[in-house]
VOBA-1610 file (N, C-alpha, C; in pm, whole numbers, padded with zeros to 5 digits, always signed):
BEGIN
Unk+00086-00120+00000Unk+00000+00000+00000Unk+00089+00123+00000Unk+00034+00200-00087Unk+00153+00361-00124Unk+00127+00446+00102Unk+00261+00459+00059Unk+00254+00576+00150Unk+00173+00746+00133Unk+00199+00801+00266Unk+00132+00925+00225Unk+00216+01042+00155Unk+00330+00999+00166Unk+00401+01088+00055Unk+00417+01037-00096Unk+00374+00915-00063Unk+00408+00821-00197Unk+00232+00896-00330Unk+00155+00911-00208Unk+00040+00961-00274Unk+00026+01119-00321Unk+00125+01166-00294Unk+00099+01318-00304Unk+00222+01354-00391Unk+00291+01252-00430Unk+00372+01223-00557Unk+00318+01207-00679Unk+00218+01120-00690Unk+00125+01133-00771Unk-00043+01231-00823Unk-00012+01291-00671Unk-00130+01406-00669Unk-00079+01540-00751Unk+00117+01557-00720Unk+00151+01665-00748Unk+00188+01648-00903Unk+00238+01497-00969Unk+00282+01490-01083Unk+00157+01480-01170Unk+00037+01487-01187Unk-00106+01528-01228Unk-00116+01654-01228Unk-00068+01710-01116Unk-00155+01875-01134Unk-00043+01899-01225Unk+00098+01891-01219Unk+00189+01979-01295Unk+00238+01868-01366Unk+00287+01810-01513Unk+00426+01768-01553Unk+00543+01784-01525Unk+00541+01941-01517Unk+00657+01937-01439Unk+00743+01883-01346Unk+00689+01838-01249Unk+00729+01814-01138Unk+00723+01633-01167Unk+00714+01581-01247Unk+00747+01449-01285Unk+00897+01410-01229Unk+00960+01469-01290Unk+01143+01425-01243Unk+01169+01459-01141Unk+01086+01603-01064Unk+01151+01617-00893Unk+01083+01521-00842Unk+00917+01467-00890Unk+00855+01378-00771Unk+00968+01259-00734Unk+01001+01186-00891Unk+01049+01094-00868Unk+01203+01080-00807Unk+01244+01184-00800Unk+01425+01188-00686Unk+01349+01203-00540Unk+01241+01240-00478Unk+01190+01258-00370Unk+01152+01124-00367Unk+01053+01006-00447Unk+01034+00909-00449Unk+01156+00804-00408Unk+01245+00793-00452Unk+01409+00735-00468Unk+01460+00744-00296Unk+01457+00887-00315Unk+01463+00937-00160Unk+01420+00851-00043Unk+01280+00856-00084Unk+01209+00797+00004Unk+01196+00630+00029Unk+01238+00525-00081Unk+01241+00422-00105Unk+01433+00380+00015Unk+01538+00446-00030Unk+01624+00459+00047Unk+01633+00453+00205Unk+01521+00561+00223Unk+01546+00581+00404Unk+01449+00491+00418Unk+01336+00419+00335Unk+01263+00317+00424Unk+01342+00162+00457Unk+01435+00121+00364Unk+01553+00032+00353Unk+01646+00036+00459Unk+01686+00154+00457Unk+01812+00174+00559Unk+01735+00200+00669Unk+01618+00203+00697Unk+01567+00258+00818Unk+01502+00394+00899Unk+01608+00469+00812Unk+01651+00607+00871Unk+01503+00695+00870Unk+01529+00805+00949Unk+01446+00902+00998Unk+01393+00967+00834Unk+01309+01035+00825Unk+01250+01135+00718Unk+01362+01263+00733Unk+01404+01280+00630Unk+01481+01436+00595Unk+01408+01506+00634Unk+01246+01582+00645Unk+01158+01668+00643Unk+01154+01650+00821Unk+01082+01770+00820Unk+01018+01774+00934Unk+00908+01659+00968Unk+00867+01633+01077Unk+00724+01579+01088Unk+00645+01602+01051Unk+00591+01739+01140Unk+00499+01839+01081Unk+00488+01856+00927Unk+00535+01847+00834Unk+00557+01896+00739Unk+00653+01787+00640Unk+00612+01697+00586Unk+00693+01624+00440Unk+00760+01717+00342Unk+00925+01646+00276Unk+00909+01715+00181Unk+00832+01731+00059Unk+00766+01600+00019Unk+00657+01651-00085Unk+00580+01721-00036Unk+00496+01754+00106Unk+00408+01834+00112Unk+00448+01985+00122Unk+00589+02009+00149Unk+00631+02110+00094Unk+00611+02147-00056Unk+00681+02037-00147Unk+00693+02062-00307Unk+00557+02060-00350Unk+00430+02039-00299Unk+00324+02085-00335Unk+00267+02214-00325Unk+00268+02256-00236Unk+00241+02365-00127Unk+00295+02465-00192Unk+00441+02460-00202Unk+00487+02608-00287Unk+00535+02602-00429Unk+00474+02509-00488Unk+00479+02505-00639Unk+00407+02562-00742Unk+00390+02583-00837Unk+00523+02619-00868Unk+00546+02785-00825Unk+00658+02804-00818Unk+00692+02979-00792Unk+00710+03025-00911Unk+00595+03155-00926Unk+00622+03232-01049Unk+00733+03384-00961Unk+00789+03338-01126Unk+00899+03460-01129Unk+00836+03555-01147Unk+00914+03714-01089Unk+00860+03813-01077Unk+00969+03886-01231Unk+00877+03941-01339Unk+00862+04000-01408Unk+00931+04139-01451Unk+01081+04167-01462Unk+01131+04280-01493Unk+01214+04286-01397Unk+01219+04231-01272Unk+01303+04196-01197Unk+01401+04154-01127Unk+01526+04110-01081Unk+01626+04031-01030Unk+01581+03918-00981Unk+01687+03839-00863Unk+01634+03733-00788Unk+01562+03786-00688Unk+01612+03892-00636Unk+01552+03984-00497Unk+01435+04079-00523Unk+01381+04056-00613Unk+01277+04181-00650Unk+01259+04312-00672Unk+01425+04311-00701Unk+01464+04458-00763Unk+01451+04497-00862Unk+01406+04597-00950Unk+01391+04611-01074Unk+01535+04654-01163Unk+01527+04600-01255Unk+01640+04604-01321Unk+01645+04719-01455Unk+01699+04847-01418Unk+01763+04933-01515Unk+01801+04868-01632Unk+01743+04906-01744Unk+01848+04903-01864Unk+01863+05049-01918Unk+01985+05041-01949Unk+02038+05215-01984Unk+02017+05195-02144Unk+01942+05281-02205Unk+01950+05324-02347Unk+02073+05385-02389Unk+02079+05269-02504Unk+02224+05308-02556Unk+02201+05465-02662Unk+02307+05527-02721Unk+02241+05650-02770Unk+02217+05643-02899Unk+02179+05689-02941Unk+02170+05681-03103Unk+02308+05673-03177Unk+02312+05632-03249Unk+02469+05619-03327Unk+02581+05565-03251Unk+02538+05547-03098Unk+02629+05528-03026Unk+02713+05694-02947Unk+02672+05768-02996Unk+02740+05927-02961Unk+02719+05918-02817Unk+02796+05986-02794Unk+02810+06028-02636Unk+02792+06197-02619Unk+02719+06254-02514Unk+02600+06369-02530Unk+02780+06434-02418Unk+02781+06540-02432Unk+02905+06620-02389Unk+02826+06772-02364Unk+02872+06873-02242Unk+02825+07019-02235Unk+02952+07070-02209Unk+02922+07143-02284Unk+03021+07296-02303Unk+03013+07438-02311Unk+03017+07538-02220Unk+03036+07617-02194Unk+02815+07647-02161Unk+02819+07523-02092Unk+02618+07497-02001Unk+02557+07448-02150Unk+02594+07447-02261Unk+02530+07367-02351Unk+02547+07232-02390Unk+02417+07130-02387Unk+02432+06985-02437Unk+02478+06994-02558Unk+02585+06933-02614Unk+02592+06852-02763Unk+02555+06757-02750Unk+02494+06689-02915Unk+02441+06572-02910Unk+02572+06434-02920Unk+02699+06500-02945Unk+02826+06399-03009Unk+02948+06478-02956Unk+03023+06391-02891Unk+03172+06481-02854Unk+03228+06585-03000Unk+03204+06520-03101Unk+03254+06590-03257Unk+03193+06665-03260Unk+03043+06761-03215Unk+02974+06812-03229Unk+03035+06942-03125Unk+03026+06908-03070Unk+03096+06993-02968Unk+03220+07007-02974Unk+03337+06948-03025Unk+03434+06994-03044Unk+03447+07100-03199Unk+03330+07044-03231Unk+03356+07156-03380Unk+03296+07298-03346Unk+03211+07269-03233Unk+03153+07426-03217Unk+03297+07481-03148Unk+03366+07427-03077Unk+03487+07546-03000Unk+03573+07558-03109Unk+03602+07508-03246Unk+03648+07540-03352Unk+03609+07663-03406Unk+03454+07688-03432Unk+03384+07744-03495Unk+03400+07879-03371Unk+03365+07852-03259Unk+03355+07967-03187Unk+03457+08015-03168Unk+03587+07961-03187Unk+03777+08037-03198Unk+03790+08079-03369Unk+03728+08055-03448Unk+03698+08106-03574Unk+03625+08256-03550Unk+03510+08274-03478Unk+03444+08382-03436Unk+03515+08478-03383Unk+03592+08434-03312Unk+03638+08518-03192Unk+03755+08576-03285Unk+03846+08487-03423Unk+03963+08573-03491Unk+03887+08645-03589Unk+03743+08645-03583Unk+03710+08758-03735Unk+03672+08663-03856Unk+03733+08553-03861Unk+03719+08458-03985Unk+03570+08422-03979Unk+03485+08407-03907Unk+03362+08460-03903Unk+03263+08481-03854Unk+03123+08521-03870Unk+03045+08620-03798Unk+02924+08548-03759Unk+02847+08623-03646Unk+02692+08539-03609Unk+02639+08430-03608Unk+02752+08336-03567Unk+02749+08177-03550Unk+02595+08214-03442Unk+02550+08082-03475Unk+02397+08085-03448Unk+02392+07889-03414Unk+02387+07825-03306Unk+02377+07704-03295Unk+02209+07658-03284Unk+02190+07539-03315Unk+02047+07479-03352Unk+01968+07557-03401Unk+01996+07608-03553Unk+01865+07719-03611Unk+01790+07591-03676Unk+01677+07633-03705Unk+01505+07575-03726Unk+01499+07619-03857Unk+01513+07531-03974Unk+01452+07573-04145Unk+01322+07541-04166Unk+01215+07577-04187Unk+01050+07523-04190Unk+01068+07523-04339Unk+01043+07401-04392Unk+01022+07360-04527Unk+00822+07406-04538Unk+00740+07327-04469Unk+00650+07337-04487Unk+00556+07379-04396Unk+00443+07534-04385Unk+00430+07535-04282Unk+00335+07420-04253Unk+00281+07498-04064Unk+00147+07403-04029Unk+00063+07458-04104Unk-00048+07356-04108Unk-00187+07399-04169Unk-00271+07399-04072Unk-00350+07521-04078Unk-00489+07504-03980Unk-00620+07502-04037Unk-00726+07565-03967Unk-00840+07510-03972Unk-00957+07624-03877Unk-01045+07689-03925Unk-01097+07755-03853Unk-01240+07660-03795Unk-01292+07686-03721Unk-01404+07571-03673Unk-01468+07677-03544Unk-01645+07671-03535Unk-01696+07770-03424Unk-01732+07674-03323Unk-01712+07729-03206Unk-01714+07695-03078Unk-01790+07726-03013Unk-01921+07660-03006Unk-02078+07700-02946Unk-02034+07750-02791Unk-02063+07882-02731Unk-02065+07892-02631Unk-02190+07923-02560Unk-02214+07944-02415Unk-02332+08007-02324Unk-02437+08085-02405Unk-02320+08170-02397Unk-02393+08331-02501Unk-02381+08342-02599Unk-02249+08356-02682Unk-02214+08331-02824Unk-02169+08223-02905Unk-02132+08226-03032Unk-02022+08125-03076Unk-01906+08228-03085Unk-01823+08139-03127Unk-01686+08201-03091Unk-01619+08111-03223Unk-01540+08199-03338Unk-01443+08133-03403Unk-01313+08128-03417Unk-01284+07946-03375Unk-01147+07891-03320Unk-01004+07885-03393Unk-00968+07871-03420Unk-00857+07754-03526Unk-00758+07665-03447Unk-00755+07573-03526Unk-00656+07449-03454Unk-00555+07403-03578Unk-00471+07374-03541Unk-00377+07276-03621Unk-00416+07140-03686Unk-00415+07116-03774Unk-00477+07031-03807Unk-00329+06944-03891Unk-00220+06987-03938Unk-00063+06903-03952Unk-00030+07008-03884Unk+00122+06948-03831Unk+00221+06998-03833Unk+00297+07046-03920Unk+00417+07154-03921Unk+00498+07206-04014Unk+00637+07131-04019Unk+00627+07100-04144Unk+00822+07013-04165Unk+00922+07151-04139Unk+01002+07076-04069Unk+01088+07144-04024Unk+01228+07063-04031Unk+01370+07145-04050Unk+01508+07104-04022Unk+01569+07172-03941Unk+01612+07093-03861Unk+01723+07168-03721Unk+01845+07131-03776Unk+02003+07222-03797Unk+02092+07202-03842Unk+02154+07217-03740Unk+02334+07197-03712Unk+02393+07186-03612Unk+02454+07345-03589Unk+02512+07385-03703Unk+02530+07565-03691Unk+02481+07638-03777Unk+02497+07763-03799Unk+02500+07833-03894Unk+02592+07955-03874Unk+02636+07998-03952Unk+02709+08120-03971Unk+02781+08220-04085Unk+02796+08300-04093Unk+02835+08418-04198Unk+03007+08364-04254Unk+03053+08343-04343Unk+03191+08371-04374Unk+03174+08438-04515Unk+03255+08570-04503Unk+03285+08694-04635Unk+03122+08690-04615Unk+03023+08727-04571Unk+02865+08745-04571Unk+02810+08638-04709Unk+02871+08514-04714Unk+02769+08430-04728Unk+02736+08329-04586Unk+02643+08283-04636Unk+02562+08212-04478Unk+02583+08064-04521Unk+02614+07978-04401Unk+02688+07841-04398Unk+02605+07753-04284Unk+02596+07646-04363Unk+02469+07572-04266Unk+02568+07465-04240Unk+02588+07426-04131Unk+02659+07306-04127Unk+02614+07190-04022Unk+02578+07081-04077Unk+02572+06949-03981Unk+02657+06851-03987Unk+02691+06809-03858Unk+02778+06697-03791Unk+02775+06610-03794Unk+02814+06507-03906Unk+02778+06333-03950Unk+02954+06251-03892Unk+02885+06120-03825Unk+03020+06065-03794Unk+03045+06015-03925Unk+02968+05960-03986Unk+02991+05894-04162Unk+02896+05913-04240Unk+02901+05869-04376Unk+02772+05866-04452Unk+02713+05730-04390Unk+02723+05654-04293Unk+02669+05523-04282Unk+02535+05627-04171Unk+02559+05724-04139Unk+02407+05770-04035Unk+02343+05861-04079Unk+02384+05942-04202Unk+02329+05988-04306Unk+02188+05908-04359Unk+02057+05909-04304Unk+01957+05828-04297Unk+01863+05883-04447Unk+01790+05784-04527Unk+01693+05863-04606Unk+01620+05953-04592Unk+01603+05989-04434Unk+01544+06081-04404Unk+01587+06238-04412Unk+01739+06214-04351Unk+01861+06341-04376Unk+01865+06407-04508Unk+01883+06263-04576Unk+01954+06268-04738Unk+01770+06362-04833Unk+01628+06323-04783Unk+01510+06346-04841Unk+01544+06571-04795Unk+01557+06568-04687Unk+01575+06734-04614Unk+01683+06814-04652Unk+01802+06735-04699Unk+01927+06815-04797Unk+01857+06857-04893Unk+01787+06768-04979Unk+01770+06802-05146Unk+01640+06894-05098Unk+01583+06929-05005Unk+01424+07001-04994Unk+01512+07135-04948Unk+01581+07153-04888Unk+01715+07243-04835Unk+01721+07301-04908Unk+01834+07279-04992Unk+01847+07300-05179Unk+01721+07387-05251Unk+01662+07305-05251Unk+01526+07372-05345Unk+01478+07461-05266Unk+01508+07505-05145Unk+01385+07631-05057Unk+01485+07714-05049Unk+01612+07718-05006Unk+01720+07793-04988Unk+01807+07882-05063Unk+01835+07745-05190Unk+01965+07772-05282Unk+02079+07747-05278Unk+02064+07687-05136Unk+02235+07622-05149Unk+02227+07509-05049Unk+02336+07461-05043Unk+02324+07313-04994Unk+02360+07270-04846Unk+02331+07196-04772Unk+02381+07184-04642Unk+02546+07145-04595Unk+02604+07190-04533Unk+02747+07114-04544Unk+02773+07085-04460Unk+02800+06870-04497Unk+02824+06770-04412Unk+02965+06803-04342Unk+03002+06760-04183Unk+03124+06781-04152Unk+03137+06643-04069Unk+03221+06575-04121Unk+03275+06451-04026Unk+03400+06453-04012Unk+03444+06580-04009Unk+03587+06563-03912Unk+03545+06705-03865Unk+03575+06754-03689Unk+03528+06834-03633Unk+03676+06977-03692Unk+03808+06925-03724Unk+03887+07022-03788Unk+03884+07079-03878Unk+03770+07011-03977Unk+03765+07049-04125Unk+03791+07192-04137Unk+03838+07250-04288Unk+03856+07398-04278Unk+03731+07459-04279Unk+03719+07598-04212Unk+03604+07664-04240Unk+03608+07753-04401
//
């Protein structure tokens, strides 16, 4: 006749599959100390199968460590760049920032004028929309946005001999995205002249 752990070996390997291969080393277990004699590993009070029932299975906690700490992941940066401030301003790329203290020791000898960092080109504006707004007493007419306006943020701009120089900061043409490459040629056509790529922060001005 099965024992009472012998039965709750088979109670626990029903509810779960799982627990097929632990029942049966607890089974083994148990076939051993009835041979040799020996005492139960477990408490009295308490079997170890009626333990391995009892707290089975343990769900893992979700985003977490072993200890229930939540685990940080740091966002890597785009391109891999590393974000640098200089003189209280973020750059988005150490090259970025080292080309502005180029550009701004260019300023400072005269070679040239009204350096201007993150200027805004609006290719297209927003479009709105007028629409009336039933009120208490009156109506009232609104407008809302209905798109947004395309826009390009470049990395400088500035005067040399009074022509004007747009310049953005590429580590290669490999991050030069279709998206970049679609806002050069729209550049071009609204402007008249072209954006100029710099992937070395020494380049001449």
């Amino acid at each position: 006749m099965p024992s009472k752990d012998e039965g709750l070996i088979g109670c626990a390997t029903m509810k779960d599959p799982k627990l097929g291969v632990l029942a049966q080393m607890v089974e083994r277990l148990l076939c051993k100390q009835r041979v040799a004699g020996s005492s139960p590993v477990c408490s009295t009070k308490q079997s170890a199968v009626e333990q391995l029932v009892a707290h089975w299975p343990h769900k893992p906690k979700v985003g977490g460590s072993s200890r229930g700490k939540a685990t940080m992941i740091k966002k890597r940066p785009k391109y891999g760049n590393k974000k640098i401030v200089i003189d209280g301003i973020t750059f988005d790329s150490t090259k970025e920032g080292k080309r502005y203290l180029v550009l701004k020791q260019a300023e400072k000898d005269g070679i040239i004028s009204e350096l201007e960092l993150q200027p805004v080109f609006e290719f297209i504006p927003k479009i709105t929309e007028s629409y009336v707004k039933h009120l208490k007493t009156k109506d009232k007419i609104c407008e809302r946005t209905v798109q947004l306006p395309i826009t390009y943020k470049a990395d400088f701009r500035y005067k040399k001999d009074s022509i004007v120089v747009v310049e953005d900061v590429k580590g290669s043409d490999y991050v030069c995205t279709e998206g970049f490459k679609l806002k050069e040629k729209l550049f071009r056509w609204k402007f008249g002249f072209s954006i100029r790529r710099i992937y070395n922060e020494k380049a001449p001005i």
